[in-house]
C-alpha positions in Angstrom: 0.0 0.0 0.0 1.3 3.3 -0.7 -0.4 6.0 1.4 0.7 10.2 1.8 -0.9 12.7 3.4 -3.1 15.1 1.5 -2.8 18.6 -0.3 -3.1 21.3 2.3 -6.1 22.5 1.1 -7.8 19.4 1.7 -6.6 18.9 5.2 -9.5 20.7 7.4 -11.5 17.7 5.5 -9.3 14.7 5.0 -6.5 12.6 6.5 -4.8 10.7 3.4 -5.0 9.3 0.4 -3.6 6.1 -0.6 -3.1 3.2 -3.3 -2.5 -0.5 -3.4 -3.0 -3.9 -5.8 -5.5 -5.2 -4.1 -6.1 -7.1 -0.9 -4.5 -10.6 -0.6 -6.6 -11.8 2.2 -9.6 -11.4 3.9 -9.3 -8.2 6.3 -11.4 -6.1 8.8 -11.6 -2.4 8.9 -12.2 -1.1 12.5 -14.2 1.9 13.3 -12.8 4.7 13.4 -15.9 7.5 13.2 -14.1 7.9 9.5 -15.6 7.7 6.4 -14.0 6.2 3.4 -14.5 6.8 -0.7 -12.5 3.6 -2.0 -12.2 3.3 -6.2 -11.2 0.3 -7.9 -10.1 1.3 -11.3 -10.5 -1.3 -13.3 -14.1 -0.7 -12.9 -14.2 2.4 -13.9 -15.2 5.5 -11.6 -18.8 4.4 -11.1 -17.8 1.2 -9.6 -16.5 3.3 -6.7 -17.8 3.1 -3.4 -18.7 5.3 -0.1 -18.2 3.3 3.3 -19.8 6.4 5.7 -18.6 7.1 9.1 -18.3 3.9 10.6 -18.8 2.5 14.1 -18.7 -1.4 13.1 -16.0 -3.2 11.2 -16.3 -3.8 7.7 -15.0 -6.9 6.2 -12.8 -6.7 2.8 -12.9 -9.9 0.6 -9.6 -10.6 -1.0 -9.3 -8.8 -4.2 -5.4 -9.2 -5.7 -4.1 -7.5 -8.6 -7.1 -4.9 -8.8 -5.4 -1.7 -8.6 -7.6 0.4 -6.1 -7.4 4.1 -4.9 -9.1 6.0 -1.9 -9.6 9.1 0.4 -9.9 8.7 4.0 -12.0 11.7 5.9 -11.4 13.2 8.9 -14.7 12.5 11.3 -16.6 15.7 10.1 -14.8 15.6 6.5 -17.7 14.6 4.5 -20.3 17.0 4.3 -18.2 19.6 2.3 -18.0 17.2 -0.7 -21.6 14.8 -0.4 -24.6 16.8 0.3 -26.5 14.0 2.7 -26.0 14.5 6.2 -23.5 12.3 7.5 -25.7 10.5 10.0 -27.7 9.0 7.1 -24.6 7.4 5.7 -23.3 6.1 8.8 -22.0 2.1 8.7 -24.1 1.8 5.2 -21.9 1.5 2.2 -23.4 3.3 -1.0 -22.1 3.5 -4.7 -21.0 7.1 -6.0 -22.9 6.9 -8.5 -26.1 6.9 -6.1 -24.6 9.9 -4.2 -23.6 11.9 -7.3 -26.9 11.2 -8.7 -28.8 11.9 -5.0 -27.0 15.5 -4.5 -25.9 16.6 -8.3 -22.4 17.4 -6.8 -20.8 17.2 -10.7 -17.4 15.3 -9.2 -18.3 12.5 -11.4 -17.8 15.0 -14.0 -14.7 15.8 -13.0 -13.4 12.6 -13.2 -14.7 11.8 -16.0 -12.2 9.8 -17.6 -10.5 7.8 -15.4 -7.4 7.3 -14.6 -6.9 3.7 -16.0 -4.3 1.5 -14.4 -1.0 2.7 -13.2 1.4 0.1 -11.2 5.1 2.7 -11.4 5.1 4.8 -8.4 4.9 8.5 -10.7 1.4 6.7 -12.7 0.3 6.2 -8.5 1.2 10.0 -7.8 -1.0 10.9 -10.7 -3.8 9.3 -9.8 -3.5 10.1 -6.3 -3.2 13.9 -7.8 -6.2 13.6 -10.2 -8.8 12.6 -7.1 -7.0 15.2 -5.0 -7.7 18.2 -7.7 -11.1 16.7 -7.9 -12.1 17.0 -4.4 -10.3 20.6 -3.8 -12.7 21.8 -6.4 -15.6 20.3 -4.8 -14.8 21.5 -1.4 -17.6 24.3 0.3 -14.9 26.4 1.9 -18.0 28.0 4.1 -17.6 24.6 6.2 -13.8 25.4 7.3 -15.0 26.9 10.3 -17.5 23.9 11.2 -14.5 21.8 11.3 -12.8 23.9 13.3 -15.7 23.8 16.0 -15.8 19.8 15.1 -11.8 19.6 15.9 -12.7 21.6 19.3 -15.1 18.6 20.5 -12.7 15.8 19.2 -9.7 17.2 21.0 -11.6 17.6 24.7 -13.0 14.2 24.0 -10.1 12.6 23.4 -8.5 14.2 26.3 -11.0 12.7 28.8 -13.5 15.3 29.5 -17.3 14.8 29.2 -19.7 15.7 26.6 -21.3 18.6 29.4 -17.7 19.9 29.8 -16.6 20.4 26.2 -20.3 22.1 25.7 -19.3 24.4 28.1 -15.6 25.1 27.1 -16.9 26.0 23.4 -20.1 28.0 25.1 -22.4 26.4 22.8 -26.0 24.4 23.9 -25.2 21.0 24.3 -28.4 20.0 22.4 -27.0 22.3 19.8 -23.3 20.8 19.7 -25.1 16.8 19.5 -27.6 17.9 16.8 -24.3 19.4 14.4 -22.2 16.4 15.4 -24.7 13.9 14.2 -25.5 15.8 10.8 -21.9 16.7 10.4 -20.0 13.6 12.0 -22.8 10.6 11.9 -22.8 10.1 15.4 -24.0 12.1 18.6 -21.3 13.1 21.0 -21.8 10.1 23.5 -21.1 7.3 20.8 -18.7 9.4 19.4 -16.8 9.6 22.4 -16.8 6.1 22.8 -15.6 5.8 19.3 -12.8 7.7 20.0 -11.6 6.2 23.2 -12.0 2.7 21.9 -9.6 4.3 18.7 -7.2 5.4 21.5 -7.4 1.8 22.8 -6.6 0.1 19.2 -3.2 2.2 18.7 -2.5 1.6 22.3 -2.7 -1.9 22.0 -1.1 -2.3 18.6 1.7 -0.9 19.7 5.4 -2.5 19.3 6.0 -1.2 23.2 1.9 -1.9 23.8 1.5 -2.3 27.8 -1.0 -4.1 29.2 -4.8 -4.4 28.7 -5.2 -3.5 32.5 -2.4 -0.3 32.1 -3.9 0.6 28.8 -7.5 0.4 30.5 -6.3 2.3 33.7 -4.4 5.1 31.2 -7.6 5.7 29.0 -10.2 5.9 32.2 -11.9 2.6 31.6 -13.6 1.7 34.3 -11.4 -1.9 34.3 -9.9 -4.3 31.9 -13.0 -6.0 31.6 -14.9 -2.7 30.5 -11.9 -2.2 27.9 -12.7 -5.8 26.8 -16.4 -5.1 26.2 -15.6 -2.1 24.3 -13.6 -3.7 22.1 -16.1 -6.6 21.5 -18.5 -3.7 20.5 -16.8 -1.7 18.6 -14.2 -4.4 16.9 -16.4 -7.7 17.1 -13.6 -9.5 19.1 -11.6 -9.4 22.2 -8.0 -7.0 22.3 -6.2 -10.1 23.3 -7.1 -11.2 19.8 -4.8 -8.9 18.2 -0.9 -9.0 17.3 0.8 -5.7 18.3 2.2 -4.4 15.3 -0.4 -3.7 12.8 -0.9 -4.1 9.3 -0.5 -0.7 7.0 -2.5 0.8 9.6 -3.6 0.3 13.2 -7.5 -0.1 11.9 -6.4 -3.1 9.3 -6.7 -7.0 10.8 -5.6 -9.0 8.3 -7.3 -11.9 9.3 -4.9 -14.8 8.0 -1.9 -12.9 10.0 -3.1 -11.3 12.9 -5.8 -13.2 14.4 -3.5 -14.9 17.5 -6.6 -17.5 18.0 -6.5 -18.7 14.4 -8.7 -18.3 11.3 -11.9 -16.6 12.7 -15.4 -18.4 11.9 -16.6 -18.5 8.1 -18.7 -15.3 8.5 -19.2 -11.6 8.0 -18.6 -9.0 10.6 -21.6 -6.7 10.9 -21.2 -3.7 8.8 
């Protein structure tokens, strides 16, 4: 997989963009609050897909040799470029076509074309580019200072305090602050803290130097290791002590042939 960060322009909005071959075995994708445009190119454009903000793993069928491209959004970094509130896309996966039909957007149009395949590392920085231009021209700038208020509410979450306190710190109704997280992020600001936490709890764990579940549960306020555990059930649809520590080309990717400890999991789909 080859992943960068994005333009600047785009950063407010989105994390990274990346390429790879294809997928050469079965994988989960843990929740992350993130939503995900994924394109396989031999498809065309239209074959592309939307995964909205998730907060349940998605499972990805082996796929090798199909050159694939996609954009990874901040929590929050949808709405400037799909016109659907994000809480009506969250955990569904929807074609682009659907969405570019649904909201009239024109970014089909401006990738019209496609990029075709590309396996030398300058054809890769290309495409990355093409999807890149694509989205800065589809971005509503007017939303910069949303995601500013949305990056408030992530930090303080993310740094322990409650949903009342972070209301409070950015002097805005909590009622108010839940009702523009859900359309803006998918979630309302108790599940979304969760989210985060249990994302705090992945990296933790997945770390080459990872302490333990107990420490790791103690140092992220869990109420014990077994409430850690639970979380992580919820959330990942398996225990933490499942889990190798050193991840696959990012903490959220469990590559199920290499990293389950316990084995090959059971013949079936995680809930999406």
């Amino acid at each position: 997989m080859f992943r960068r960060p994005c333009l600047p322009e785009l950063r407010p909005w989105v994390s990274a963009v990346w390429w790879c071959q294809g997928a050469a075995a079965t994988e989960s994708v843990l929740p992350a609050g993130r939503a995900h445009l994924v394109l396989r190119l031999d498809g065309g454009w239209h074959a592309g897909v939307l995964h909205g903000p998730a907060s349940r793993p998605r499972l990805v069928e082996p796929v090798p040799r199909e050159p694939t491209i996609g954009v990874v959004f901040r929590p929050g970094g949808l709405r400037p470029f799909v016109g659907a509130p994000a809480d009506t896309l969250a955990d569904l996966s929807v074609p682009l076509s659907e969405l570019w039909s649904r909201d009239g957007n024109g970014l089909a149009g401006r990738l019209a074309g496609g990029p075709g395949p590309a396996d030398a590392p300058t054809g890769v920085a290309l495409l990355l580019d093409r999807i890149e231009r694509a989205l800065v021209a589809r971005a509503d700038g007017t939303s910069a200072g949303t995601a500013q208020l949305i990056g408030g509410v992530q930090r303080g979450l993310r740094q322990g305090h409650s949903v009342a306190a972070v209301a409070a710190w950015l002097a805005v109704d909590r009622r108010t602050l839940g009702a523009l997280f859900r359309r803006e992020v998918g979630f309302g600001l108790k599940r979304y803290a969760r989210l985060a936490r249990f994302e705090q709890a992945l990296r933790a764990v997945r770390a080459e130097d990872a302490p333990s579940l107990g420490l790791v549960a103690a140092q992220l306020a869990f109420a014990d290791q077994p409430h850690l555990t639970r979380e992580f059930r919820y959330f990942a649809g398996f225990a933490p002590g499942c889990l190798h520590r050193v991840p696959g080309p990012t903490p959220w990717h469990v590559v199920h042939d290499e990293t389950f400890k316990t084995g090959r999991p059971k013949p079936c789909t995680l809930t999406s």
